[in-house]
C-alpha positions in Angstrom: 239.0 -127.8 -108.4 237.1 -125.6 -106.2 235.4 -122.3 -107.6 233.7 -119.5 -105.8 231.5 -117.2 -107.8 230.3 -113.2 -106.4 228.4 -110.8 -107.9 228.1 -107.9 -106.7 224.9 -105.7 -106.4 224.1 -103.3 -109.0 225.7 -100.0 -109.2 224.8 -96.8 -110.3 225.4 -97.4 -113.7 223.0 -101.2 -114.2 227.0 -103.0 -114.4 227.7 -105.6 -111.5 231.3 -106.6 -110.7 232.0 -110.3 -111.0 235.0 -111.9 -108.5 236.0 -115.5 -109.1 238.1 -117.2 -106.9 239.4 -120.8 -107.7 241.6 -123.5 -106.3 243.7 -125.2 -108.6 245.1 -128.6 -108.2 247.3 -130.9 -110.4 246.7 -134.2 -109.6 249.5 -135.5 -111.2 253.0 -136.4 -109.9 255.3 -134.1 -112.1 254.7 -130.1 -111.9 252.4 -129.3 -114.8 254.8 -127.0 -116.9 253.6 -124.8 -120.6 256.0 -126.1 -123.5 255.1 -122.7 -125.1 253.0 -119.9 -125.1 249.9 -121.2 -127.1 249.7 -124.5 -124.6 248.3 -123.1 -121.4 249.1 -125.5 -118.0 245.9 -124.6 -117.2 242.3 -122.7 -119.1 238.5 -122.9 -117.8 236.5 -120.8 -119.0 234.4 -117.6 -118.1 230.4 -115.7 -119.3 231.6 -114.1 -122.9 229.7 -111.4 -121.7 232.8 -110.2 -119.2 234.7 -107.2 -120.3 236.8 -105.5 -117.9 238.9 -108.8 -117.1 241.8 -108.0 -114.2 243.9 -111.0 -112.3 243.6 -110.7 -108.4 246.2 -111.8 -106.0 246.7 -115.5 -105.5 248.9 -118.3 -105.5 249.1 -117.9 -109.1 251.4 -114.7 -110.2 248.8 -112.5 -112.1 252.1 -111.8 -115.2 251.5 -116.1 -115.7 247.5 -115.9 -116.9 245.9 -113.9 -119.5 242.2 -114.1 -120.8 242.2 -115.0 -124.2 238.1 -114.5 -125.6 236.1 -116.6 -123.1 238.6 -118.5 -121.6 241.3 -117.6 -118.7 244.7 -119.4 -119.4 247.8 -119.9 -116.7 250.8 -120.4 -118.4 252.9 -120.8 -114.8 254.2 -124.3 -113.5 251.6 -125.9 -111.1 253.0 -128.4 -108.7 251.2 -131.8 -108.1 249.3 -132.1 -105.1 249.3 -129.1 -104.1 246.3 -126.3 -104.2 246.9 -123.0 -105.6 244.6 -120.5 -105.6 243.7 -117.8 -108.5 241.4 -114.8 -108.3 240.4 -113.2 -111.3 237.3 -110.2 -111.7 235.1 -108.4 -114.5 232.1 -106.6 -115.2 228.6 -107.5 -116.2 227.4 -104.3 -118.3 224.2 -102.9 -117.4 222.9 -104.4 -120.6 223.6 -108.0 -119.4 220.3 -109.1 -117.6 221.2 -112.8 -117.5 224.7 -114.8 -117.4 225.7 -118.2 -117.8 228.4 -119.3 -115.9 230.8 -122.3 -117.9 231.5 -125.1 -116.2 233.8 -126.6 -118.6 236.1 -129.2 -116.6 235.9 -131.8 -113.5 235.1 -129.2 -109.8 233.9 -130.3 -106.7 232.6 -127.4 -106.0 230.8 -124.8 -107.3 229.6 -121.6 -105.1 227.2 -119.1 -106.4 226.7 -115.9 -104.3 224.5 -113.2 -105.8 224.4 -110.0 -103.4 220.2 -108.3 -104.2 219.0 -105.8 -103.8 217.6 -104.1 -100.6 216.5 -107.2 -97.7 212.8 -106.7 -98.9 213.8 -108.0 -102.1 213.5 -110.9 -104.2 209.9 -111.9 -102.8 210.8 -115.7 -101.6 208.5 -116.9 -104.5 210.8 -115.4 -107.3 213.5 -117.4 -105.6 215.4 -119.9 -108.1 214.9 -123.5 -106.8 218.5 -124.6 -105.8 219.3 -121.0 -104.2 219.3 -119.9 -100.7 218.8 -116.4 -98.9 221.3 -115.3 -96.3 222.1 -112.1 -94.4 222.8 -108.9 -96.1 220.5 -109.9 -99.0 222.4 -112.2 -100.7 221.5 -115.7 -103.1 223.7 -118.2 -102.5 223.6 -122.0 -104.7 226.1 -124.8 -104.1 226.8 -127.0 -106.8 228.8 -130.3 -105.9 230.1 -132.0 -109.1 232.1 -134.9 -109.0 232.3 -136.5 -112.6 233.3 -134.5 -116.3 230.3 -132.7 -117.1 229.4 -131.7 -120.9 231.3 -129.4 -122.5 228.2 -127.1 -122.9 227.5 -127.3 -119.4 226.0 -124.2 -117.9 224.9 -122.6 -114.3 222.1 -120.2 -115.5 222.7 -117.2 -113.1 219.8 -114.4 -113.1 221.7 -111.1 -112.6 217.7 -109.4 -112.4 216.4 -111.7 -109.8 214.3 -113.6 -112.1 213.8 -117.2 -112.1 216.4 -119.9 -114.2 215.3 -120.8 -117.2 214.4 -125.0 -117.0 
């Protein structure tokens, strides 16, 4: 599994949109199918914190997954081998000043991209270690996991600019 993780500057209102995007692979040899409605063929999970959750176009219908608390479920069939992708967004509220993002399952790849504030800012010493400036005032971190991590594993993501917590 691949996933891609924007957030948006602030607006007017202190609240930042959140887009995930996510590629989805069964790496099995039978299409992954629900039995029922409470067994999901696929969940990872997302910051408690979202509220405003809306599926995006995909590969993946947006009527096959729901959020259900802090986790996103797709009840549709997944074929093996193949990659599907599946966009989902949601809001930080203006309150939030620091997210973690759940990494909750086996992924390959993990990209962070935080859009700042005007170019001038952050100053490059209140830079996180493991992030990146690019163009159009942006943070970017690239995580590459290739084993199960912990279930309470956790990418701490300053939505203020500040640095991680260690």
């Amino acid at each position: 599994m691949r996933r891609l993780v924007t957030v948006a500057k602030e607006k007017q209102d202190g609240s930042r949109d959140v887009l995930e995007l996510l590629e989805l692979e069964n790496p099995g040899v039978a299409t992954r199918v629900a039995r029922d409605t409470l067994v999901a063929t696929w969940a990872g999970a997302i910051p408690p914190v979202a509220i405003q959750f809306r599926v995006g176009q995909g590969d993946v219908s947006p009527q096959v997954v729901t959020r259900r608390g802090d986790t996103v479920a797709v009840y549709g069939p997944l074929p093996p081998r193949e990659r599907k992708q599946l966009s989902y967004s949601y809001v930080l509220s203006a309150t939030v000043r620091r997210v973690a993002v759940p990494i909750d399952q086996p992924t390959e790849e993990v990209d962070l991209l935080l859009e700042t504030r005007p170019p001038s800012w952050p100053p490059s010493s209140s830079i996180p270690s493991g992030w990146r400036t690019s163009a159009g005032a942006a943070l970017r971190a690239t995580a590459h996991h290739r084993s199960r991590p912990a279930p309470s594993s956790r990418s701490p993501l300053p939505t203020d600019g500040s640095r991680r917590s260690r």
